[in-house]
Each structure stands twice: as structure tokens, then as C-alpha cells.
PDB file with SEQRES, HELIX, SHEET and CRYST1 records, atoms N, CA, C and O in Angstrom:
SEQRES   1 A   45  UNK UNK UNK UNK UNK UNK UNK UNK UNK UNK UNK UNK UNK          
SEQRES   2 A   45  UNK UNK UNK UNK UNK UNK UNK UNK UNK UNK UNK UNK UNK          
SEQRES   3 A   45  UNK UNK UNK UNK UNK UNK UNK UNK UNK UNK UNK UNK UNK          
SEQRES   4 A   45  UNK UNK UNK UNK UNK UNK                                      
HELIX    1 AA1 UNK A    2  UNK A    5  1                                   4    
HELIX    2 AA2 UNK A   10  UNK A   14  1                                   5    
HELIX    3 AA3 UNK A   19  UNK A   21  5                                   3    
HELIX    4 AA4 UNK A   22  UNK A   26  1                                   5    
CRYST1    1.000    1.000    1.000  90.00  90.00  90.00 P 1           1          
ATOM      1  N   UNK A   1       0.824  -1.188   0.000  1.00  0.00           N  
ATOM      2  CA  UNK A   1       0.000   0.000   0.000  1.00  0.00           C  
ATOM      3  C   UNK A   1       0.875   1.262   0.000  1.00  0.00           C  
ATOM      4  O   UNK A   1       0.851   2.197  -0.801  1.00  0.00           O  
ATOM      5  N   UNK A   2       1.506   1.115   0.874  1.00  0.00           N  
ATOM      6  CA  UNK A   2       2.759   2.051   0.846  1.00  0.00           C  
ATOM      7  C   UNK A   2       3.904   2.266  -0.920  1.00  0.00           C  
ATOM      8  O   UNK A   2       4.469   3.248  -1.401  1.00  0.00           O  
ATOM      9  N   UNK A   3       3.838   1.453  -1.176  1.00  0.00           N  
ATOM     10  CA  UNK A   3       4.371   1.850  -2.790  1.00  0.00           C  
ATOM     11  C   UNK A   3       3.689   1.967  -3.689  1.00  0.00           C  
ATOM     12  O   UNK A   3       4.154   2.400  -4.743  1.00  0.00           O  
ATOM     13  N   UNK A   4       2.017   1.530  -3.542  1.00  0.00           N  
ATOM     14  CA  UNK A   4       1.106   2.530  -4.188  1.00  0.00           C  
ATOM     15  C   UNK A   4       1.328   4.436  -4.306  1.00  0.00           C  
ATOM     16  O   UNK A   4       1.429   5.146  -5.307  1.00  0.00           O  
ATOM     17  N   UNK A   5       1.342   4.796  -2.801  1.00  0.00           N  
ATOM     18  CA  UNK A   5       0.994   6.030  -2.423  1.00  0.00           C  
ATOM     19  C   UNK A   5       2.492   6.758  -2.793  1.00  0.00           C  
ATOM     20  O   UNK A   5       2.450   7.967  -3.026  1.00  0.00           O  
ATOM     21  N   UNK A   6       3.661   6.150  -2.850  1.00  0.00           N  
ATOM     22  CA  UNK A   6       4.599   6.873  -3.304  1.00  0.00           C  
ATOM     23  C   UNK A   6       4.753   6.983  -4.475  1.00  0.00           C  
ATOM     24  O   UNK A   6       5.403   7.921  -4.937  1.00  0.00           O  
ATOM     25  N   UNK A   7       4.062   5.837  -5.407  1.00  0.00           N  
ATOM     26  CA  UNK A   7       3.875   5.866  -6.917  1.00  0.00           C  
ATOM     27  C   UNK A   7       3.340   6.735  -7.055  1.00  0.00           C  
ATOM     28  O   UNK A   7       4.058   7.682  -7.375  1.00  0.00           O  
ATOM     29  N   UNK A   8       1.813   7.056  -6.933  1.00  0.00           N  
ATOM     30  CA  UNK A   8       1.175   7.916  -7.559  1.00  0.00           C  
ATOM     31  C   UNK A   8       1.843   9.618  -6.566  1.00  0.00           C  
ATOM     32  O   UNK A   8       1.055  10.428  -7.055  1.00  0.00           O  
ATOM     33  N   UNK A   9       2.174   9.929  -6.202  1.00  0.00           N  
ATOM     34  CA  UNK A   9       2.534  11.414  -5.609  1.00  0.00           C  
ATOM     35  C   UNK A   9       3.884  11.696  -6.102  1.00  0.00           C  
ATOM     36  O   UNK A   9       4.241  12.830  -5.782  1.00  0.00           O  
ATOM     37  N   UNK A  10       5.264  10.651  -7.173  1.00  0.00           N  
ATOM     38  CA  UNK A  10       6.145  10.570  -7.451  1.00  0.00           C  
ATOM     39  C   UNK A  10       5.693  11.671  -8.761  1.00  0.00           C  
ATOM     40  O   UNK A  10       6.532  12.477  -9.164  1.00  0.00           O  
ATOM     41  N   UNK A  11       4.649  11.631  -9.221  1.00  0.00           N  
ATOM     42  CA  UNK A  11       4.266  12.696 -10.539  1.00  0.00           C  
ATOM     43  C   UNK A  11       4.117  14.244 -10.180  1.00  0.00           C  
ATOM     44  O   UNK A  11       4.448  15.102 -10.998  1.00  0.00           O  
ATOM     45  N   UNK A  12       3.640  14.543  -9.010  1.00  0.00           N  
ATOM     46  CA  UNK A  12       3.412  15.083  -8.476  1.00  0.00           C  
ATOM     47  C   UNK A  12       4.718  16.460  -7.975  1.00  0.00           C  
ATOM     48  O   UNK A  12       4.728  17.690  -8.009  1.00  0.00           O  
ATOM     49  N   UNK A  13       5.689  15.369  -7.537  1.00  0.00           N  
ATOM     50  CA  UNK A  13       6.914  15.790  -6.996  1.00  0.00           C  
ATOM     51  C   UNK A  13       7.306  16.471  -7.950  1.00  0.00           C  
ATOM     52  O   UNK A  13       7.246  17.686  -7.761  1.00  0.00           O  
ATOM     53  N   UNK A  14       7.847  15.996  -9.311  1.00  0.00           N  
ATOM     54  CA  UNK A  14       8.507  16.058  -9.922  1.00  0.00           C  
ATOM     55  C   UNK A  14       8.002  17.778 -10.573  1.00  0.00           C  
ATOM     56  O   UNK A  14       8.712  18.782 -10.527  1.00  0.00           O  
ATOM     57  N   UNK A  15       6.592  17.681 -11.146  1.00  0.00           N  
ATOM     58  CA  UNK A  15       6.218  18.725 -11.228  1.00  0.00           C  
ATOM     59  C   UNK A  15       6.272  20.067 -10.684  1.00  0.00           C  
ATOM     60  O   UNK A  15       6.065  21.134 -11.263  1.00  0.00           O  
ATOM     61  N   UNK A  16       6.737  19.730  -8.873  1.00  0.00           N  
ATOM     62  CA  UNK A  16       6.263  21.305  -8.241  1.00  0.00           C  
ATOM     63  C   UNK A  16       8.063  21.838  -8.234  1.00  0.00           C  
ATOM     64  O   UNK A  16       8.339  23.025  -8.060  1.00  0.00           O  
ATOM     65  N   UNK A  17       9.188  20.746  -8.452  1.00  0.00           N  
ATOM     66  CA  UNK A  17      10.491  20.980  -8.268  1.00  0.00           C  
ATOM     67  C   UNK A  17      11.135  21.767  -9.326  1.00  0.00           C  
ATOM     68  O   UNK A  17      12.318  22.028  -9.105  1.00  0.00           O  
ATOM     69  N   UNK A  18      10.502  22.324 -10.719  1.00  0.00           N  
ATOM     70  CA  UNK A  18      10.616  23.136 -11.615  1.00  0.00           C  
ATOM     71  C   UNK A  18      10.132  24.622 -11.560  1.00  0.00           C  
ATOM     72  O   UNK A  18      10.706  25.673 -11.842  1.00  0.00           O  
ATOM     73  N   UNK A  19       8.793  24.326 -11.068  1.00  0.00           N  
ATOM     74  CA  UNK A  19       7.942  25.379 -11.363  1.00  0.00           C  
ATOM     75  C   UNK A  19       8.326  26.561 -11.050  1.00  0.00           C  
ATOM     76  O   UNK A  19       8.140  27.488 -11.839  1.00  0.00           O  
ATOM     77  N   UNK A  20       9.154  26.819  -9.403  1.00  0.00           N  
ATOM     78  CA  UNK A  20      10.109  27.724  -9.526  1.00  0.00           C  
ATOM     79  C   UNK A  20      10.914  28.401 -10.108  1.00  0.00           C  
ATOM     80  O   UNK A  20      11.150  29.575  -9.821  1.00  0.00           O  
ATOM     81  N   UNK A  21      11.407  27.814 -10.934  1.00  0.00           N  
ATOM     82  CA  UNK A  21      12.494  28.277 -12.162  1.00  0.00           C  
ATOM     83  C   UNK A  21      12.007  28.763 -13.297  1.00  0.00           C  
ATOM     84  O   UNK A  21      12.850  29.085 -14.135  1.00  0.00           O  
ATOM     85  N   UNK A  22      10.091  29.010 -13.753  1.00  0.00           N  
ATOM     86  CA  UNK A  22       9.989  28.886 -15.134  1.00  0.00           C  
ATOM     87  C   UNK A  22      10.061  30.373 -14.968  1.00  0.00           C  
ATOM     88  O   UNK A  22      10.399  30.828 -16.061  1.00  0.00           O  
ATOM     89  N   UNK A  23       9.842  31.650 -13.815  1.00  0.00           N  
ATOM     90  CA  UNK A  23      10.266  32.591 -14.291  1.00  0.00           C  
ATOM     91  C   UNK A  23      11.684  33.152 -14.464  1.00  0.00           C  
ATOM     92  O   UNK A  23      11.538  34.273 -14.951  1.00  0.00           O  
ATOM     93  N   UNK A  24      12.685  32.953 -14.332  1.00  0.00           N  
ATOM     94  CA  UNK A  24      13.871  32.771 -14.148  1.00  0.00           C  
ATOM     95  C   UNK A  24      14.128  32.470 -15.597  1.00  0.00           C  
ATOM     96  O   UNK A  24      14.739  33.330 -16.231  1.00  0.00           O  
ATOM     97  N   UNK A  25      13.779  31.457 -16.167  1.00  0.00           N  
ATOM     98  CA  UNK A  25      14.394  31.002 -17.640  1.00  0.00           C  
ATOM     99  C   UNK A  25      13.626  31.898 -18.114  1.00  0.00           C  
ATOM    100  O   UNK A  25      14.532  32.549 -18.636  1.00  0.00           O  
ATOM    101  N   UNK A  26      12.563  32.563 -18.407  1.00  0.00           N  
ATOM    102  CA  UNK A  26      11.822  33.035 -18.994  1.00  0.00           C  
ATOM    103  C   UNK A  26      12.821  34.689 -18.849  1.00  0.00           C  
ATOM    104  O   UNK A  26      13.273  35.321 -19.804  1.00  0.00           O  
ATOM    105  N   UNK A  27      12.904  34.938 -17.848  1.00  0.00           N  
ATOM    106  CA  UNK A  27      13.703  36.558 -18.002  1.00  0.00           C  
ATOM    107  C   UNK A  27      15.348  36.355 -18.255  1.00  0.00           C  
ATOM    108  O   UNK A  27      16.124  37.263 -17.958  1.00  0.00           O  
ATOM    109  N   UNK A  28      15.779  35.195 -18.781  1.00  0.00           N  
ATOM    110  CA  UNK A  28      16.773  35.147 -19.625  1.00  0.00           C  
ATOM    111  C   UNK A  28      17.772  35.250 -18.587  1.00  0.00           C  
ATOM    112  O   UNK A  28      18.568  36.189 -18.574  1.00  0.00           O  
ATOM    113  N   UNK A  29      17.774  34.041 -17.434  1.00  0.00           N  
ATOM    114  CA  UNK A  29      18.920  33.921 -16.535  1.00  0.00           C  
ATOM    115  C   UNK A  29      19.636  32.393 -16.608  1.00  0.00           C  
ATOM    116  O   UNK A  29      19.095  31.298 -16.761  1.00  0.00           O  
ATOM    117  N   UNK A  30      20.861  32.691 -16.465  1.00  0.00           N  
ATOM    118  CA  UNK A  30      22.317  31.538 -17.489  1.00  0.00           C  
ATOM    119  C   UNK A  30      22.158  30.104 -16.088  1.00  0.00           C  
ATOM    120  O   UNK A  30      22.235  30.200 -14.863  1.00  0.00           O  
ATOM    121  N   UNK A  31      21.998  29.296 -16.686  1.00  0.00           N  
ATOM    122  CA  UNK A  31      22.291  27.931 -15.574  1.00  0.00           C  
ATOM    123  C   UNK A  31      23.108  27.038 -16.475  1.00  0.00           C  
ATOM    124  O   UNK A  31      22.916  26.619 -17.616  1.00  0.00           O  
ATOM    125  N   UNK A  32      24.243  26.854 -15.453  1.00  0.00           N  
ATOM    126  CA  UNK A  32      25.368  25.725 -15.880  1.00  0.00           C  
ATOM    127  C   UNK A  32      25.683  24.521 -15.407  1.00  0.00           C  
ATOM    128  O   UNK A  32      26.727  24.488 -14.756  1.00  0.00           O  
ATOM    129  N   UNK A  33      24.969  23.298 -15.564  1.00  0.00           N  
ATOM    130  CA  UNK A  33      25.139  22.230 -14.818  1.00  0.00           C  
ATOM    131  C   UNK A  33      23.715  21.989 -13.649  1.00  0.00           C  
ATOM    132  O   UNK A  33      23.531  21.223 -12.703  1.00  0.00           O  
ATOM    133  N   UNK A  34      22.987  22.955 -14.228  1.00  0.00           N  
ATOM    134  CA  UNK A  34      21.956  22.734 -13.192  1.00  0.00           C  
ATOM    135  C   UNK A  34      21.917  23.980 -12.032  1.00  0.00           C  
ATOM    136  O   UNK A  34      21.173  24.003 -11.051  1.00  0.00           O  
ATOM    137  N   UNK A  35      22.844  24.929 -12.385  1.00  0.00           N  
ATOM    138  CA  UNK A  35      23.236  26.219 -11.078  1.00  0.00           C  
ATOM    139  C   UNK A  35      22.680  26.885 -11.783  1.00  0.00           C  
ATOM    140  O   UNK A  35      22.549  26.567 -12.965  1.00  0.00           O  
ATOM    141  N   UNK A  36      22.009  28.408 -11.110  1.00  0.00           N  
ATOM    142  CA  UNK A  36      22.413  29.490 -11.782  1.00  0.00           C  
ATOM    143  C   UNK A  36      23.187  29.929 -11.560  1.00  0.00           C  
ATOM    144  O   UNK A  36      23.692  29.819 -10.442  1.00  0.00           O  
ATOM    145  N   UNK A  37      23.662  30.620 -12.461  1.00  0.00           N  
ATOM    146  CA  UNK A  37      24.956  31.333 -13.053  1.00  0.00           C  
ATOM    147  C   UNK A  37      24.513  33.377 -12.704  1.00  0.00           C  
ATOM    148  O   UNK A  37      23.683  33.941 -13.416  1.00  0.00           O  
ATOM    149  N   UNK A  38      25.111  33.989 -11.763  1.00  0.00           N  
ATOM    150  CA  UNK A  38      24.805  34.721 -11.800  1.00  0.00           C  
ATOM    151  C   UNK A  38      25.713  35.843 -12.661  1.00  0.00           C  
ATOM    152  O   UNK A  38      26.781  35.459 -13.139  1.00  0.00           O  
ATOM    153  N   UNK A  39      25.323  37.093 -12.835  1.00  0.00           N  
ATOM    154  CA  UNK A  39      25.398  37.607 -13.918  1.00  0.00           C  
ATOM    155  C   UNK A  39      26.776  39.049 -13.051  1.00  0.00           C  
ATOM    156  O   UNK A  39      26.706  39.787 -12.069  1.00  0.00           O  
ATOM    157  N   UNK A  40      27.475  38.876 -13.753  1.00  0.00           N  
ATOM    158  CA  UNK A  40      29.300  39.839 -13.524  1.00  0.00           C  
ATOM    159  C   UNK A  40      28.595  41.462 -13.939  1.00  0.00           C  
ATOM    160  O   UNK A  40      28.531  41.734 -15.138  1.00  0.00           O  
ATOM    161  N   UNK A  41      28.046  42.574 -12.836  1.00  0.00           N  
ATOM    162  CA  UNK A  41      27.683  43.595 -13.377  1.00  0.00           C  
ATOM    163  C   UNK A  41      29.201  44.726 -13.656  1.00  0.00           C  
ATOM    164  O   UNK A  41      29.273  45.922 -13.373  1.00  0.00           O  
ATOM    165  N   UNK A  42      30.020  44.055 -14.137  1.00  0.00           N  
ATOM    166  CA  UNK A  42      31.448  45.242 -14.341  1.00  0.00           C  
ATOM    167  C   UNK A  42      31.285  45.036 -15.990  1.00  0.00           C  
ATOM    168  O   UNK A  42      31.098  44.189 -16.863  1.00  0.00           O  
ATOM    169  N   UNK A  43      31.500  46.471 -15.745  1.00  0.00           N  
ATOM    170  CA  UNK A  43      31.295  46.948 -17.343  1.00  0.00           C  
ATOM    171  C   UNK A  43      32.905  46.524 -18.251  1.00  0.00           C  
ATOM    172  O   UNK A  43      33.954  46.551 -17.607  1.00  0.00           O  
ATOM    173  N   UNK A  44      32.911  46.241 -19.398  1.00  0.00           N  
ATOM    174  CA  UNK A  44      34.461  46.342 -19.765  1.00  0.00           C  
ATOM    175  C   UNK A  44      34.589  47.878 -20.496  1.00  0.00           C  
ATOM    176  O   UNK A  44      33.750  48.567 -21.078  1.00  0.00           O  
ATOM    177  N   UNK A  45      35.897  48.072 -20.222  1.00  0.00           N  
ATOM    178  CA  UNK A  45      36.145  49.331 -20.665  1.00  0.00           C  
ATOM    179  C   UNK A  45      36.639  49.331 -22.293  1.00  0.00           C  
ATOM    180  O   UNK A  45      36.907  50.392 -22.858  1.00  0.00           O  
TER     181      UNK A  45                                                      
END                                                                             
């Protein structure tokens, strides 16, 4: 019964562990390996 209930909520999981990130990719922020990559604000001269 118990590996019923982790089966079906395993879809579940997977779904809410992104959802965070879709605004993030969406305003065009760099991930490398699964990090984000934050962004160097020094200008070059």
C-alpha cells in the first residue's frame, strides 16, 4: 500500500520541483550544470 501512495505522488513531486524556475528562464537567466549562473555587473572598458 505504501508503494502505491509513493507511486502515484512521485508525478506530483517532480512537477512542483521546476515550477520555480519557469520565471527565471523566462527573463533570460544563465544555468550551468543545473546552477544558476549569476550575472558579472562590471562593465568592460
Amino acid at each position: 500500500m505504501v508503494f502505491k501512495l509513493v507511486e502515484s505522488a512521485q508525478g506530483r513531486w517532480r512537477a512542483d520541483t521546476g515550477a520555480s524556475l519557469v520565471a527565471l528562464v523566462r527573463s533570460g537567466a544563465k544555468f550551468e550544470n543545473g546552477f544558476l549562473v549569476e550575472r558579472d555587473e562590471t562593465v568592460a572598458a
